[in-house]
C-alpha positions as CSV (number, residue, x, y, z in Angstrom):
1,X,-7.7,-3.0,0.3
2,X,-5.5,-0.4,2.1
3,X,-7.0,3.4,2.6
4,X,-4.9,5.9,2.8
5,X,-6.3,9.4,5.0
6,X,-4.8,12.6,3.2
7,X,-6.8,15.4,4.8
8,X,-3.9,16.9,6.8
9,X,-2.0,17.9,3.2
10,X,-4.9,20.1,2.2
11,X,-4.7,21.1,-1.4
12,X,-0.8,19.3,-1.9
13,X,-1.6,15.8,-1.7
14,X,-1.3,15.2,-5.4
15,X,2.7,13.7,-4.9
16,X,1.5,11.8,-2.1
17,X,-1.1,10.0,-3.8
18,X,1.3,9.6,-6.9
19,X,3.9,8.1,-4.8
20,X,1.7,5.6,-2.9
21,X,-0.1,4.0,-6.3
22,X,3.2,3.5,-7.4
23,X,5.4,2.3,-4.7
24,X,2.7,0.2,-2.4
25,X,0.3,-2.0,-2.6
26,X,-0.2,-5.1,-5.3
27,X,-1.4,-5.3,-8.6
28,X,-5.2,-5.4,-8.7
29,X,-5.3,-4.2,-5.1
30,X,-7.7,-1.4,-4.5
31,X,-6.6,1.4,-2.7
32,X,-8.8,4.3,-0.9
33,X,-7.9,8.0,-1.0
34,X,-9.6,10.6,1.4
35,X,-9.0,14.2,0.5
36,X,-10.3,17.5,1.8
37,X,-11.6,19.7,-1.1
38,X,-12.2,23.0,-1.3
39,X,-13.7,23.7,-4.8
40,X,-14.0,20.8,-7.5
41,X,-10.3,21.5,-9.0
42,X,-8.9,18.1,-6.4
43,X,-11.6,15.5,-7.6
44,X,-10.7,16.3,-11.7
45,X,-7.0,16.4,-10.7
46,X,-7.3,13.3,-8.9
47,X,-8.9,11.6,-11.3
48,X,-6.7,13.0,-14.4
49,X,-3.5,11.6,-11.9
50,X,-5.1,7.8,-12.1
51,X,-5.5,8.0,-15.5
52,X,-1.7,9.7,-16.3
53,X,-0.7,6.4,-14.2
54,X,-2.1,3.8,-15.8
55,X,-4.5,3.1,-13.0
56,X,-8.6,2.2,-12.6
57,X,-10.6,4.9,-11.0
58,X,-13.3,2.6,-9.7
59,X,-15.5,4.9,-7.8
60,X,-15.2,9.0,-7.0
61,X,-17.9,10.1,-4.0
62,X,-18.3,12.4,-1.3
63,X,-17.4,11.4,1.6
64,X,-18.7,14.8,3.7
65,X,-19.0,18.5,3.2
66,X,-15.8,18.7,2.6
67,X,-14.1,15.4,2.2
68,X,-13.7,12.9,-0.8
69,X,-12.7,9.6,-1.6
70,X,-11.6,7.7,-4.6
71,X,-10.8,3.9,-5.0
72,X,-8.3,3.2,-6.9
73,X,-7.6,-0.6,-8.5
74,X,-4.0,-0.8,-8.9
């Protein structure tokens, strides 16, 4: 299990996310993603990335008031 903190990218951490799920961890790993949201738009896109992967969304929560989290099985 690996977590991966992308706060600091605000609104662009869409390619980051993309490019981690594909180029680390193992297969069947579960990865975590924390995200600063502003309106819902992130947590839909998010989870719409996953799924254009091929990926599992396992679990999509709120972290804070204004942080989020997915977990990821790769």
């Amino acid at each position: 299990m690996k977590r991966y903190d992308l706060r600091h990218l605000k609104d662009n951490f869409y390619d980051r996310m993309s490019a981690i799920i594909k180029e680390e961890g193992q297969s069947g790993e579960v990865l975590i993603f924390l995200f600063e949201i502003g309106d819902f738009t992130p947590i839909q896109k998010s989870a719409d990335l996953v799924k254009e992967l091929g990926y599992q969304l396992m679990n999509s929560l709120k972290f804070n008031e204004v942080d989020w989290t997915i977990v990821v099985k790769k």
